[in-house]
Structure formats: structure tokens, C-alpha cells
N, CA, C and O atoms as a printed pandas DataFrame, in Angstrom:
     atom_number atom_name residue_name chain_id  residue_number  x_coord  y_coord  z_coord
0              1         N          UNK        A               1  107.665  197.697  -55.834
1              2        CA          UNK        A               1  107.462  198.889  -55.034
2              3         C          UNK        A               1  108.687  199.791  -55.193
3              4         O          UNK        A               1  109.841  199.370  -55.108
4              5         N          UNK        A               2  108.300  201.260  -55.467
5              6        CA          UNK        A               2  109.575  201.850  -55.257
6              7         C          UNK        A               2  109.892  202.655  -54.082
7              8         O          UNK        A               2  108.933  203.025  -53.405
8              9         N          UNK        A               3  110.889  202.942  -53.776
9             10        CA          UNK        A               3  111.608  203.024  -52.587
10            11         C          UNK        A               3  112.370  204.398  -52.759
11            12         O          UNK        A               3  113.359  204.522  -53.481
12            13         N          UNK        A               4  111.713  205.584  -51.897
13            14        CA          UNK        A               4  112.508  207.275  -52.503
14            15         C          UNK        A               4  113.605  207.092  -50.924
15            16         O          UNK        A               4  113.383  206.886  -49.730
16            17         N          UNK        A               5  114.439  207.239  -51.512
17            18        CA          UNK        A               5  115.442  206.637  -49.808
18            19         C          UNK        A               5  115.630  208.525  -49.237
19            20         O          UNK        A               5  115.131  209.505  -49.790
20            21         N          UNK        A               6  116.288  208.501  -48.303
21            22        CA          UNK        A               6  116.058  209.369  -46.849
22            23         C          UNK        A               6  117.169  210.726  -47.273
23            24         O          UNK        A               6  117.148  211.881  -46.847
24            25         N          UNK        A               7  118.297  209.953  -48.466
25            26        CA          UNK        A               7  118.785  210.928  -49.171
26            27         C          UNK        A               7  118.415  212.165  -50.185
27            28         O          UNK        A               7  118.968  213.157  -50.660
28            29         N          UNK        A               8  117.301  211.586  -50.222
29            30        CA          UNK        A               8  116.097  212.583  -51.266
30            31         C          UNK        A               8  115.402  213.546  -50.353
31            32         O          UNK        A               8  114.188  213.666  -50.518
32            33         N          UNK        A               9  116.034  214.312  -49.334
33            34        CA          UNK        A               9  115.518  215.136  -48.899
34            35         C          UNK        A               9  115.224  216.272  -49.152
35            36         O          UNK        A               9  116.328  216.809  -49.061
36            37         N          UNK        A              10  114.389  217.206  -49.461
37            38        CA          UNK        A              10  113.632  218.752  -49.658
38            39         C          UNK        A              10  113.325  219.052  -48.437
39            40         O          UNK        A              10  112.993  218.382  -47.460
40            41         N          UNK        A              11  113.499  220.284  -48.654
41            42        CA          UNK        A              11  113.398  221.777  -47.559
42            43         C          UNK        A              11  111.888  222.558  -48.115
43            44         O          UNK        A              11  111.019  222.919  -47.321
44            45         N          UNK        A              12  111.794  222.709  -49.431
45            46        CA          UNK        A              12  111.408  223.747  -50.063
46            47         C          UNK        A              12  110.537  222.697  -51.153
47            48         O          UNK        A              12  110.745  221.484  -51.186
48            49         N          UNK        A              13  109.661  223.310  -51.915
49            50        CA          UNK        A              13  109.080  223.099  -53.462
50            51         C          UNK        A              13  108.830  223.420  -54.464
51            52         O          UNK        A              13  107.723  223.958  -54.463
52            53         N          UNK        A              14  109.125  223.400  -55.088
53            54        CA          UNK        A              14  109.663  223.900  -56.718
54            55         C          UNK        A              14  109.691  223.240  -57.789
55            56         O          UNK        A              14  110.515  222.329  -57.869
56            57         N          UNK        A              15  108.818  223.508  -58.885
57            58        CA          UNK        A              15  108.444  223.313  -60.495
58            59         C          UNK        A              15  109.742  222.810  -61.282
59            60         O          UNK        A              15  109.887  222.249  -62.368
60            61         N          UNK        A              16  110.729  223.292  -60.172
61            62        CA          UNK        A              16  111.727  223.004  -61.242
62            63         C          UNK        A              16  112.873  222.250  -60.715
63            64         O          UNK        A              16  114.045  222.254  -61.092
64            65         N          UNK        A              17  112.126  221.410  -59.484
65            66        CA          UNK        A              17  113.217  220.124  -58.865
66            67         C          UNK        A              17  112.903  218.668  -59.878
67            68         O          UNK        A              17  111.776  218.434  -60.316
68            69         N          UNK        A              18  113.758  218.030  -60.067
69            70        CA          UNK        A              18  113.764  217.017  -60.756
70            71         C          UNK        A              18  113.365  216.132  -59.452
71            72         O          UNK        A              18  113.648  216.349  -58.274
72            73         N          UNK        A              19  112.562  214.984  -60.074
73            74        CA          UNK        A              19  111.712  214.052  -59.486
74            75         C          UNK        A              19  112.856  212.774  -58.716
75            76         O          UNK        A              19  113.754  212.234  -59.363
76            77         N          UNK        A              20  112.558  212.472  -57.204
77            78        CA          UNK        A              20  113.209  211.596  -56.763
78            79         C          UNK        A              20  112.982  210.519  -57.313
79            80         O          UNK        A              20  113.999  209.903  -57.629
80            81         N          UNK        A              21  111.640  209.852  -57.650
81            82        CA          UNK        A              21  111.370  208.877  -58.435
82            83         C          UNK        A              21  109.867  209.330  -59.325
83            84         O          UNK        A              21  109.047  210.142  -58.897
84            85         N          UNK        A              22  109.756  208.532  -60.742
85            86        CA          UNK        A              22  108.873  208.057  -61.742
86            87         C          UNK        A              22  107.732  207.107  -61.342
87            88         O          UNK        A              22  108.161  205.994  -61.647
88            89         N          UNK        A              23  106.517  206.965  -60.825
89            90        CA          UNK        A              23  105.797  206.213  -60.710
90            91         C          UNK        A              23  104.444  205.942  -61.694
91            92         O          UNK        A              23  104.188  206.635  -62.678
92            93         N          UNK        A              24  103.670  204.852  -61.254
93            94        CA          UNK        A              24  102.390  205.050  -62.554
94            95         C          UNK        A              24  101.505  205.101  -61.385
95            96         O          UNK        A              24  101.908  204.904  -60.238
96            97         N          UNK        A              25  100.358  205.354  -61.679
97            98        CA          UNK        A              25   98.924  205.711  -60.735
98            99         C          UNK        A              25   98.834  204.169  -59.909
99           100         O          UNK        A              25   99.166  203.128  -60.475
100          101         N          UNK        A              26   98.487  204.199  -58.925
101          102        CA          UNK        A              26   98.273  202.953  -58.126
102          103         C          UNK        A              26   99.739  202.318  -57.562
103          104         O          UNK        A              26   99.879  201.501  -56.652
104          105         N          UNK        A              27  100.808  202.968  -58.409
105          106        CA          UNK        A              27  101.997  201.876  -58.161
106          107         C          UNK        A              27  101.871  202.348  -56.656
107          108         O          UNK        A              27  101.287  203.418  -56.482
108          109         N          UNK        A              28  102.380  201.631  -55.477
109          110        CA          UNK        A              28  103.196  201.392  -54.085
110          111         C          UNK        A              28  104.294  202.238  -54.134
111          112         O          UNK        A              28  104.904  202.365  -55.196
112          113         N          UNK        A              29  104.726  203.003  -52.850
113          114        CA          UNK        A              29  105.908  203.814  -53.048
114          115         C          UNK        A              29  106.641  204.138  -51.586
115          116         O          UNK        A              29  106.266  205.104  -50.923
116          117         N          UNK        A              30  107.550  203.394  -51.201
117          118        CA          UNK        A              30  107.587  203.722  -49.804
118          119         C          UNK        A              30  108.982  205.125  -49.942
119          120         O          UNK        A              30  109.844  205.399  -50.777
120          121         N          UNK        A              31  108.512  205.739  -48.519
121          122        CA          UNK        A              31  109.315  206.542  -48.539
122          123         C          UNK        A              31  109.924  206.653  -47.191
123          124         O          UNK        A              31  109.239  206.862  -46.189
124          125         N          UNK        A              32  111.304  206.502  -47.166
125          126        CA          UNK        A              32  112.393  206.898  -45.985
126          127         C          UNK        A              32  112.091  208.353  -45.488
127          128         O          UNK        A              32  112.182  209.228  -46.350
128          129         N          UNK        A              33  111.719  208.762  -44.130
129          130        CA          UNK        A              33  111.780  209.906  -43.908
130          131         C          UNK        A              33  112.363  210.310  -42.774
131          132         O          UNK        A              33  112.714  209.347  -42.093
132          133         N          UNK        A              34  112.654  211.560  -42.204
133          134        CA          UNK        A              34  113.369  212.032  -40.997
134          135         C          UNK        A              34  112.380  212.352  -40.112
135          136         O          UNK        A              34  111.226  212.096  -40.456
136          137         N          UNK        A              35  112.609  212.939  -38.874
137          138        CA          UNK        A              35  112.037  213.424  -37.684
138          139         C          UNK        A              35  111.998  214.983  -38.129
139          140         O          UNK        A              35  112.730  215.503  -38.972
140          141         N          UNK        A              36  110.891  215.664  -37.309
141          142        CA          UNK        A              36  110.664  217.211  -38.033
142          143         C          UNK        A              36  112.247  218.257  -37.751
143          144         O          UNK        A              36  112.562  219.289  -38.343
144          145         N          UNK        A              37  112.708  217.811  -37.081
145          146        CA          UNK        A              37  114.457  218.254  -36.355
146          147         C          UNK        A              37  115.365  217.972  -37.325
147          148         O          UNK        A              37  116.582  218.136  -37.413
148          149         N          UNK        A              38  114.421  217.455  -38.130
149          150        CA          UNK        A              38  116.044  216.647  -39.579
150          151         C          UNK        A              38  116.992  215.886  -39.188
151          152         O          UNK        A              38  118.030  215.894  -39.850
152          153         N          UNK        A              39  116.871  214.905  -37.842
153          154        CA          UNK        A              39  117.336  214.119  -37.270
154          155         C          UNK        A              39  119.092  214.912  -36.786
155          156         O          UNK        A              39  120.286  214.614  -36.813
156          157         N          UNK        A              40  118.440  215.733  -36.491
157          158        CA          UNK        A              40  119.476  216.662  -35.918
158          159         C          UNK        A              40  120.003  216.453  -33.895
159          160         O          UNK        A              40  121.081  216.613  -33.322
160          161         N          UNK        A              41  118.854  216.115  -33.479
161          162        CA          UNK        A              41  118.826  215.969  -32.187
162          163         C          UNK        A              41  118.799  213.875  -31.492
163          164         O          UNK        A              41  118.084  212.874  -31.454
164          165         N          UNK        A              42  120.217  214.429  -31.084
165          166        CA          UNK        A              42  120.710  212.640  -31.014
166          167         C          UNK        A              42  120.748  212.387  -29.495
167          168         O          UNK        A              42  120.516  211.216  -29.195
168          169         N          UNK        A              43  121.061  213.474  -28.168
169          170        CA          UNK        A              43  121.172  213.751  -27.311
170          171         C          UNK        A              43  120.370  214.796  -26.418
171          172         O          UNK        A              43  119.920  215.835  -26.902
172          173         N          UNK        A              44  120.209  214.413  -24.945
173          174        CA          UNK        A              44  119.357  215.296  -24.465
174          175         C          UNK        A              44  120.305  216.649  -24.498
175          176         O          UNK        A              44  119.882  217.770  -24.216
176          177         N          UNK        A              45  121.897  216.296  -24.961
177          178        CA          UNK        A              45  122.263  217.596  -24.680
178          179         C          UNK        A              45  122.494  218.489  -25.528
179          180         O          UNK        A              45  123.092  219.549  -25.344
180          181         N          UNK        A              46  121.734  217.840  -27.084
181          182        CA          UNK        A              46  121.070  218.787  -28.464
182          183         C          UNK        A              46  120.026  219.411  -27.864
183          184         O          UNK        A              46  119.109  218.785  -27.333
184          185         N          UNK        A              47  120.119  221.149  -27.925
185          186        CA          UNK        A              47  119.223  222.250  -27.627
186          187         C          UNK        A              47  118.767  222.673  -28.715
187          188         O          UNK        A              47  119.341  222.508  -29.791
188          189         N          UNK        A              48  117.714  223.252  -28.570
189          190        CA          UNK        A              48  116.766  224.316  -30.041
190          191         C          UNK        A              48  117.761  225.419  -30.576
191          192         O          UNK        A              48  118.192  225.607  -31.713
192          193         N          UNK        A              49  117.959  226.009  -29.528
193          194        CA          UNK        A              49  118.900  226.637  -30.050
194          195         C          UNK        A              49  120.267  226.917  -30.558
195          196         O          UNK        A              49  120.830  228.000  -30.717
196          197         N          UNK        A              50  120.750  225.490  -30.819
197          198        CA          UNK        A              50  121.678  225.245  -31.620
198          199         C          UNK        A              50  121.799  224.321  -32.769
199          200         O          UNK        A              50  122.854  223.874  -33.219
200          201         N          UNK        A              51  120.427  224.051  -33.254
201          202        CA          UNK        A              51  120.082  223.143  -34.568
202          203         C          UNK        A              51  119.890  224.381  -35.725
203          204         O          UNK        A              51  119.317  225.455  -35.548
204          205         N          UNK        A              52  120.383  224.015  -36.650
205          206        CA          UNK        A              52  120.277  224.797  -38.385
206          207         C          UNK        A              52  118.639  224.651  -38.592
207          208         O          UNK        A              52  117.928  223.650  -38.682
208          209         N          UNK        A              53  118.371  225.906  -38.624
209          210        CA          UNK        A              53  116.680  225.613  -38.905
210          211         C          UNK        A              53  116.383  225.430  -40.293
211          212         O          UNK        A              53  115.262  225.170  -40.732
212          213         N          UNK        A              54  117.743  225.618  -41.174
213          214        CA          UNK        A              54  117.468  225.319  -42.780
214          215         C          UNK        A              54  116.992  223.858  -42.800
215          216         O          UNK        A              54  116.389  223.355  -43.749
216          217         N          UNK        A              55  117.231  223.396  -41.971
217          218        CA          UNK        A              55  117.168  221.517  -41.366
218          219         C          UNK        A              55  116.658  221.464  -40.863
219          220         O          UNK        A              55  116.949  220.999  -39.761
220          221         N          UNK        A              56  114.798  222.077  -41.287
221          222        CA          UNK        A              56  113.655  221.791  -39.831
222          223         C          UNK        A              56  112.371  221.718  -40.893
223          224         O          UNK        A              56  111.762  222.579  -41.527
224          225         N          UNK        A              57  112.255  220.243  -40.775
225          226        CA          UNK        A              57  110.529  219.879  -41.574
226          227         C          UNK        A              57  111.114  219.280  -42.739
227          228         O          UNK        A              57  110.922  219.738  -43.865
228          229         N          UNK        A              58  111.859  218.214  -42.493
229          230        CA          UNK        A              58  112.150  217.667  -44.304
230          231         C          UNK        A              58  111.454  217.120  -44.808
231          232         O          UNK        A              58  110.893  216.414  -43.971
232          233         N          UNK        A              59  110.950  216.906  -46.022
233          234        CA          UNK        A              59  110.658  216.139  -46.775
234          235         C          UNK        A              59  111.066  215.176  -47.669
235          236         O          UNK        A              59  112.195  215.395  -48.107
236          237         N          UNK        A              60  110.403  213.949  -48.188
237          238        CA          UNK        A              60  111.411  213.320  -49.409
238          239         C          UNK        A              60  110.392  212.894  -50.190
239          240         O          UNK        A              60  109.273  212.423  -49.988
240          241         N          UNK        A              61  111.410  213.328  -51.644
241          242        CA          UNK        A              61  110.517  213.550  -52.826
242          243         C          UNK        A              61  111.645  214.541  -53.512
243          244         O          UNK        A              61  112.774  214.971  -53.276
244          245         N          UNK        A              62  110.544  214.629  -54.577
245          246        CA          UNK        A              62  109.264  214.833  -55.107
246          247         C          UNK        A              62  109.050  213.627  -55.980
247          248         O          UNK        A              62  109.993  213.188  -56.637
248          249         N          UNK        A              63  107.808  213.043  -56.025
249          250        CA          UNK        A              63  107.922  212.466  -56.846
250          251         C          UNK        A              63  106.871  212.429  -58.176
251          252         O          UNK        A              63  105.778  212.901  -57.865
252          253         N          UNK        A              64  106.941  212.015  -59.470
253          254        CA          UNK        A              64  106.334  212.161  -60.488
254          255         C          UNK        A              64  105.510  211.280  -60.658
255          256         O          UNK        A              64  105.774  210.114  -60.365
256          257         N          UNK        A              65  104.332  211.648  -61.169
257          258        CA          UNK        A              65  103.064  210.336  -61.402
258          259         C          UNK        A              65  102.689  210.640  -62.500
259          260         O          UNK        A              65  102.396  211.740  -62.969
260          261         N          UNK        A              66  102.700  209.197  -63.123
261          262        CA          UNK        A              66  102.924  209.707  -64.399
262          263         C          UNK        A              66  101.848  210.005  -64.971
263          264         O          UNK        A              66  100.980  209.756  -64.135
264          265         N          UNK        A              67  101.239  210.491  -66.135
265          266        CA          UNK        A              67   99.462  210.656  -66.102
266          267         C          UNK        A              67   99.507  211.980  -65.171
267          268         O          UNK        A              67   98.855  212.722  -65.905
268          269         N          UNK        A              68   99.776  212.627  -64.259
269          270        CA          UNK        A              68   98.988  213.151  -63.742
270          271         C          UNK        A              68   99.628  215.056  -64.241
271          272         O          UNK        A              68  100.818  215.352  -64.351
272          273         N          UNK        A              69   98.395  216.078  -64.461
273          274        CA          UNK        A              69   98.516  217.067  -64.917
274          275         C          UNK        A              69   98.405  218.202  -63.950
275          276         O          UNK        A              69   98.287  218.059  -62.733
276          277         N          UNK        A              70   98.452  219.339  -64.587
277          278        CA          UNK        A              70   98.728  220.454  -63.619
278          279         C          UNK        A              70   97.140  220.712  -63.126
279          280         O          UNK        A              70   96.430  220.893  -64.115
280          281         N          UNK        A              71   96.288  220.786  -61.680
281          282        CA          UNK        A              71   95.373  221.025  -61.469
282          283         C          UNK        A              71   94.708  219.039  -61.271
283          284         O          UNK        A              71   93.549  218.826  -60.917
284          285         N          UNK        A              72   95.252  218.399  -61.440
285          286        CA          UNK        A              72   94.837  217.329  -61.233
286          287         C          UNK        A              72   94.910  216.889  -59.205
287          288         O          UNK        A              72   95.839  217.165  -58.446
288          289         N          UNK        A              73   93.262  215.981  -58.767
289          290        CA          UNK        A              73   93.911  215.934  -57.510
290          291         C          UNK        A              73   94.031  214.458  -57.382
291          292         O          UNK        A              73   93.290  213.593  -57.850
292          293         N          UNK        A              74   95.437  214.292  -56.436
293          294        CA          UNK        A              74   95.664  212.975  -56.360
294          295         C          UNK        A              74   95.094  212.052  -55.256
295          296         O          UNK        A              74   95.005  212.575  -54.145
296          297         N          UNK        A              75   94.775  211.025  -55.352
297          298        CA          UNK        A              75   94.043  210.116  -54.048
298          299         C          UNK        A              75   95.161  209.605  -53.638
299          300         O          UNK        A              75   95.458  208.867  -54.577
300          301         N          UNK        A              76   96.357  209.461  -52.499
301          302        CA          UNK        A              76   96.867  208.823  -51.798
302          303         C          UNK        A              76   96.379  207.943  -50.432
303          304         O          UNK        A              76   95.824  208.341  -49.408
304          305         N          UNK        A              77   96.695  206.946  -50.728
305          306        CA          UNK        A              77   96.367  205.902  -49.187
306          307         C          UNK        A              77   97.797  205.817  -48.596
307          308         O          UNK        A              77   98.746  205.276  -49.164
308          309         N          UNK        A              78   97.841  206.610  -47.003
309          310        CA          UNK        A              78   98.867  205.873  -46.264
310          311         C          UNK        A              78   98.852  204.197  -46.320
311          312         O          UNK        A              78   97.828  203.999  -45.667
312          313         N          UNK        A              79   99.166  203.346  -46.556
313          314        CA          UNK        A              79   99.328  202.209  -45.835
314          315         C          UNK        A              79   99.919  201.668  -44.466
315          316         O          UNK        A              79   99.301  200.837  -43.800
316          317         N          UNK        A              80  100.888  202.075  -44.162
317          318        CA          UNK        A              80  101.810  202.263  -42.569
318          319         C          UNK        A              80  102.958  203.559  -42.256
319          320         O          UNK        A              80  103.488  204.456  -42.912
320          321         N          UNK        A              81  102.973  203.207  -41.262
321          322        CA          UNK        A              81  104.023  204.325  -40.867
322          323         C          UNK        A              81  104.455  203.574  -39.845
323          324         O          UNK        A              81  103.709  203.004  -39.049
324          325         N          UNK        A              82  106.112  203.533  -39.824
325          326        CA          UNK        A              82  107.101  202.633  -38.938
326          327         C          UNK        A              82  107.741  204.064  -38.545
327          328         O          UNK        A              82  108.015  205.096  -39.158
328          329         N          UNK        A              83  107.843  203.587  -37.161
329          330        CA          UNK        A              83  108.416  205.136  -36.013
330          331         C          UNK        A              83  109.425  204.348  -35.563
331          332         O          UNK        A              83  109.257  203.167  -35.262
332          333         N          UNK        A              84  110.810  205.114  -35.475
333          334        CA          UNK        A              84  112.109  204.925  -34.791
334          335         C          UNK        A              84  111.821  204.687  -33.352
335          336         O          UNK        A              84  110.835  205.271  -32.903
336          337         N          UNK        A              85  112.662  203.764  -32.374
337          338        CA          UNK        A              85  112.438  203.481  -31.282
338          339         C          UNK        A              85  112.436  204.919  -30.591
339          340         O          UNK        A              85  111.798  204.845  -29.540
340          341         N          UNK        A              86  112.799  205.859  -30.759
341          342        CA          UNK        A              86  112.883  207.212  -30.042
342          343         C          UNK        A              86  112.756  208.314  -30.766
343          344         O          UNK        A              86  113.214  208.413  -31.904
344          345         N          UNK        A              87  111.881  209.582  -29.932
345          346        CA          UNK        A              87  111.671  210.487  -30.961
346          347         C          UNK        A              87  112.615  211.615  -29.478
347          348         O          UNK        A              87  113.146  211.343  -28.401
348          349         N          UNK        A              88  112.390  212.782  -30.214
349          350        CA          UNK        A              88  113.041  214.033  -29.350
350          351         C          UNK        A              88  111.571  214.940  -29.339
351          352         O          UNK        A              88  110.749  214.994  -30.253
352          353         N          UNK        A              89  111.505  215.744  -27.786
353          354        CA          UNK        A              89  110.729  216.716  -27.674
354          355         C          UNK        A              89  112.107  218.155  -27.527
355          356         O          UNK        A              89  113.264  217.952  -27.158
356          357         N          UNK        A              90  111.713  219.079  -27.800
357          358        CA          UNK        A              90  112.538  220.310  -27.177
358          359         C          UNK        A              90  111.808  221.973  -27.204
359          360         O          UNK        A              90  111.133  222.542  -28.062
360          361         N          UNK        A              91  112.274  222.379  -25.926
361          362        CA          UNK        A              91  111.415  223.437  -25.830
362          363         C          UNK        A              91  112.404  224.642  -25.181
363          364         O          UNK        A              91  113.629  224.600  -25.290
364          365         N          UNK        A              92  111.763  225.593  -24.570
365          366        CA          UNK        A              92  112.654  226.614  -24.237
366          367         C          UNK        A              92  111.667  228.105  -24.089
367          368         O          UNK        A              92  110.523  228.355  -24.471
368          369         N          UNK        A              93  112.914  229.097  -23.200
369          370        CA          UNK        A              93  112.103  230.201  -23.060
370          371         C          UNK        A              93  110.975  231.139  -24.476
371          372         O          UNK        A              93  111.369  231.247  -25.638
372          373         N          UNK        A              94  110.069  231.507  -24.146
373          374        CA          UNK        A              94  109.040  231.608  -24.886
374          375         C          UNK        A              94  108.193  230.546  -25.739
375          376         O          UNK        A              94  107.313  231.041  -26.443
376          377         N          UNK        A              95  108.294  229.579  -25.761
377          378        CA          UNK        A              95  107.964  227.683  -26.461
378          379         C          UNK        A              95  106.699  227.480  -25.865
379          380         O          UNK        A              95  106.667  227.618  -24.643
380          381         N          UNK        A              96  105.762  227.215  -26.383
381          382        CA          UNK        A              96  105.272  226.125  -25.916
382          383         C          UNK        A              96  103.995  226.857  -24.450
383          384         O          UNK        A              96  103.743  228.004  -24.081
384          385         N          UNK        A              97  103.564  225.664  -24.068
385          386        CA          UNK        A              97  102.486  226.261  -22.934
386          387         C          UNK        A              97  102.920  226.650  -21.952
387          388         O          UNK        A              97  102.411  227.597  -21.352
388          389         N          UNK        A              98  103.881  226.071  -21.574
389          390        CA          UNK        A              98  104.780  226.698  -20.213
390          391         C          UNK        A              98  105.733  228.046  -20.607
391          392         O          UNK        A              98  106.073  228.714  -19.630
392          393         N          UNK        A              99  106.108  228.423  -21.673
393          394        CA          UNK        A              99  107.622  228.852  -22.403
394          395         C          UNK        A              99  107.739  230.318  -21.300
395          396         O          UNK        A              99  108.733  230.789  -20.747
396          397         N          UNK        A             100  106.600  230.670  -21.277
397          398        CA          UNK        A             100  106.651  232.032  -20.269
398          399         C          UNK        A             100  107.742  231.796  -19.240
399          400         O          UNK        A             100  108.650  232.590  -18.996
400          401         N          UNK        A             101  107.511  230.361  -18.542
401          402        CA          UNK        A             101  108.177  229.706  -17.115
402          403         C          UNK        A             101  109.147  229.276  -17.382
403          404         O          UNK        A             101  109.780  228.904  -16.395
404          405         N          UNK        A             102  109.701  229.103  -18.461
405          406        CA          UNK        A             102  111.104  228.547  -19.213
406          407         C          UNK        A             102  111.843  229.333  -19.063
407          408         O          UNK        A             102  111.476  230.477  -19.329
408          409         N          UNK        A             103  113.481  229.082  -18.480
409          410        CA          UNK        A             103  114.698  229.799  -18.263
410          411         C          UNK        A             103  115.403  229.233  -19.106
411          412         O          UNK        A             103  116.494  229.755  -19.333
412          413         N          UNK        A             104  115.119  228.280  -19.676
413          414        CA          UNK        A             104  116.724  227.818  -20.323
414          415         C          UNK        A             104  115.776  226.681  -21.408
415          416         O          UNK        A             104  114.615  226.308  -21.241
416          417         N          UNK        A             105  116.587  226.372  -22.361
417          418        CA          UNK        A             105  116.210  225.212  -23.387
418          419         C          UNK        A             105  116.649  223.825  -22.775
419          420         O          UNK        A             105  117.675  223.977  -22.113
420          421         N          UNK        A             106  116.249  222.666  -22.784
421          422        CA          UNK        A             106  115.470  221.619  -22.568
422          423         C          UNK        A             106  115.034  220.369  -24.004
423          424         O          UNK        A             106  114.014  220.215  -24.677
424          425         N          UNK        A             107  116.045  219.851  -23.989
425          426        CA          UNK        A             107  115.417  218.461  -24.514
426          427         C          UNK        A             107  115.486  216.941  -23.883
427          428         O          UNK        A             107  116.439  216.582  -23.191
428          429         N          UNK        A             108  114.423  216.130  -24.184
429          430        CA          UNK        A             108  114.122  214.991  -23.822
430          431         C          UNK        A             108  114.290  214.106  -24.810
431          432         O          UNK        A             108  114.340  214.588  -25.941
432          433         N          UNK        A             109  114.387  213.014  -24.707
433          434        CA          UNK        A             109  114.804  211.666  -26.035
434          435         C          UNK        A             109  113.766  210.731  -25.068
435          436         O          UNK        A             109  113.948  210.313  -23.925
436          437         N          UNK        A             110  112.626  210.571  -25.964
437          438        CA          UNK        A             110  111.955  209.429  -25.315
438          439         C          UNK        A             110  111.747  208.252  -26.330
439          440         O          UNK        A             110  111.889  208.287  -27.553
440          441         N          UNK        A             111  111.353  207.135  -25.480
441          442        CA          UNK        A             111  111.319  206.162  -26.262
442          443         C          UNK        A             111  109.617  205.957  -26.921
443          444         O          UNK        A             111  108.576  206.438  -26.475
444          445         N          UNK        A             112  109.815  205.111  -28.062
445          446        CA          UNK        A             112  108.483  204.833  -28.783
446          447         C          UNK        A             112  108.257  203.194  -28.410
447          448         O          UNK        A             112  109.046  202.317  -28.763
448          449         N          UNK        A             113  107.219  202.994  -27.749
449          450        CA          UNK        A             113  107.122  202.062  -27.299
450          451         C          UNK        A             113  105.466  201.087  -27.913
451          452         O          UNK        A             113  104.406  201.376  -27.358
452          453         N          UNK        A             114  105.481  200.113  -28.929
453          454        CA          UNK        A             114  104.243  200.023  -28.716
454          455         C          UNK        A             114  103.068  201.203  -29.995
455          456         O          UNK        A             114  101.838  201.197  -30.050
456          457         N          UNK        A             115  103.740  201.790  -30.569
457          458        CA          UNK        A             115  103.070  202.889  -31.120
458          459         C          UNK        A             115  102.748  204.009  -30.120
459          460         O          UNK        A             115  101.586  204.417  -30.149
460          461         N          UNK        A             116  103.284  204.367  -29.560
461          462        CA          UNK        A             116  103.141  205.349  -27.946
462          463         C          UNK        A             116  104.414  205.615  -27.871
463          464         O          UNK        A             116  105.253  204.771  -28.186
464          465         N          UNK        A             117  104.791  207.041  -27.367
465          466        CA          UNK        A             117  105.657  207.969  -26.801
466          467         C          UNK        A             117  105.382  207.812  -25.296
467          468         O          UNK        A             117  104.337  208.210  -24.780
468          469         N          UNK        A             118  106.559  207.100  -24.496
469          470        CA          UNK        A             118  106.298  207.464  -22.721
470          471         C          UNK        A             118  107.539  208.507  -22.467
471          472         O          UNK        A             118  108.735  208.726  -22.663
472          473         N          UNK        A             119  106.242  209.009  -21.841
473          474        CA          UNK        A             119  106.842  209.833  -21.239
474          475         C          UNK        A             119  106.571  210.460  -19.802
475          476         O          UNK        A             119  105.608  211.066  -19.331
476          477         N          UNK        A             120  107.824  210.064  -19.286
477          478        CA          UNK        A             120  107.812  210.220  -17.492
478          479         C          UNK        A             120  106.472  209.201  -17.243
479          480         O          UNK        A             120  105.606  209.569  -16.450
480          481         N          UNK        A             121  106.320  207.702  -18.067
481          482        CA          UNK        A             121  105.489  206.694  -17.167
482          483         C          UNK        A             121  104.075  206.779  -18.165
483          484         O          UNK        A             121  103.263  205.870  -18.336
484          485         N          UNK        A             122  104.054  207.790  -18.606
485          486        CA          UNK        A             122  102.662  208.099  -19.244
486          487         C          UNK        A             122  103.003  207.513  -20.987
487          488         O          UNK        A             122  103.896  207.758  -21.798
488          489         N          UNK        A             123  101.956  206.772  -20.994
489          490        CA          UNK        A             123  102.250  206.322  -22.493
490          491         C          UNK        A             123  101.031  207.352  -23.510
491          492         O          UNK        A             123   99.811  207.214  -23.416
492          493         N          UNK        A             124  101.649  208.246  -24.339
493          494        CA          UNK        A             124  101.185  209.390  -25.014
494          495         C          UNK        A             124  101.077  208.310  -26.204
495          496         O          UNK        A             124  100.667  208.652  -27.313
């Protein structure tokens, strides 16, 4: 199995990034990834408005298959997805369903419990 580690991160996509890893059709490929925050938010007292948004939605990759051509579509199967014991919510004036009622920015660090986010008791 190959393994694209968490250092292979992309922002952007482009024809002309060299490939994190070489694979063949069917091979297994796990990939290390971040939180959509770019694992920027460690504390409830990390706000929105002080994270680098160049550092918001990473990806890791790209990777090359080999065989496969321009216009070709690929069949991927998730197999799993392993979630960090805690994720971050954050919101703020204009955000969100409330954001109208928002005075100030606001983050939470909740735990992943179970495959579930609780939060305030409620398992999401």
C-alpha cells in the first residue's frame, strides 16, 4: 500500500505539479490528511479571523495512475476514514445561521467520540 503522508499538501491544482506518489489501477493508497482549517485551530482561543486562509481546504496529492489518460474517469472506493479525537467548529459575525446575532468570533474544540461529534451532550 502506498502511503501520500500529510506533508504532501496542495492548496490549488495544476497540470504542472509533480505527483506525490506513482500508483497502478487497483493499487491501495492511503492518504494522511488535515482538517478543512489546515489544522490551524488548536485552541478555543484560535478565531476565524486570525487563521491564513491560503491554509483553508488542503489537500494531499496529487497523485499519478498509471494507465490513466487525459478525459479518462476514475472509479475510486473509499475504504475508511479515521477522524482525530477532536475536530474545531468556528463562526462569527455574518457566519453561519445565526451570524446576523453574532458580535464577536467564537470557536469550539469538540471531541469525536464513537464516529460522532458531541456537542453540548448531543452526539452529531
Amino acid at each position: 500500500m502506498k502511503r501520500v503522508s500529510i506533508d504532501r499538501q496542495i492548496y490549488a491544482f495544476s497540470t504542472a505539479m509533480e505527483p506525490a506518489a506513482h500508483v497502478a489501477p487497483g493499487e491501495q493508497v492511503l492518504f494522511e490528511s488535515q482538517d478543512a482549517l489546515g489544522g490551524q485551530v488548536k485552541a478555543e482561543t484560535d478565531i476565524l479571523s486570525d487563521l491564513d486562509f491560503t491554509r483553508i481546504n488542503p489537500a494531499t496529492g496529487p497523485v499519478y495512475v498509471q494507465g490513466a489518460e487525459p478525459g479518462d474517469t476514475l472509479v475510486v472506493r473509499v475504504l475508511s476514514i479515521d477522524c482525530a479525537p477532536s475536530g474545531a467548529i468556528v463562526t462569527g459575525p455574518g457566519l453561519g445561521v445565526l451570524g446576523e446575532e453574532m458580535t464577536r468570533h467564537a470557536t469550539r474544540i469538540l471531541p469525536v467520540e464513537g464516529g460522532a461529534v458531541v456537542f453540548d451532550g448531543l452526539r452529531l
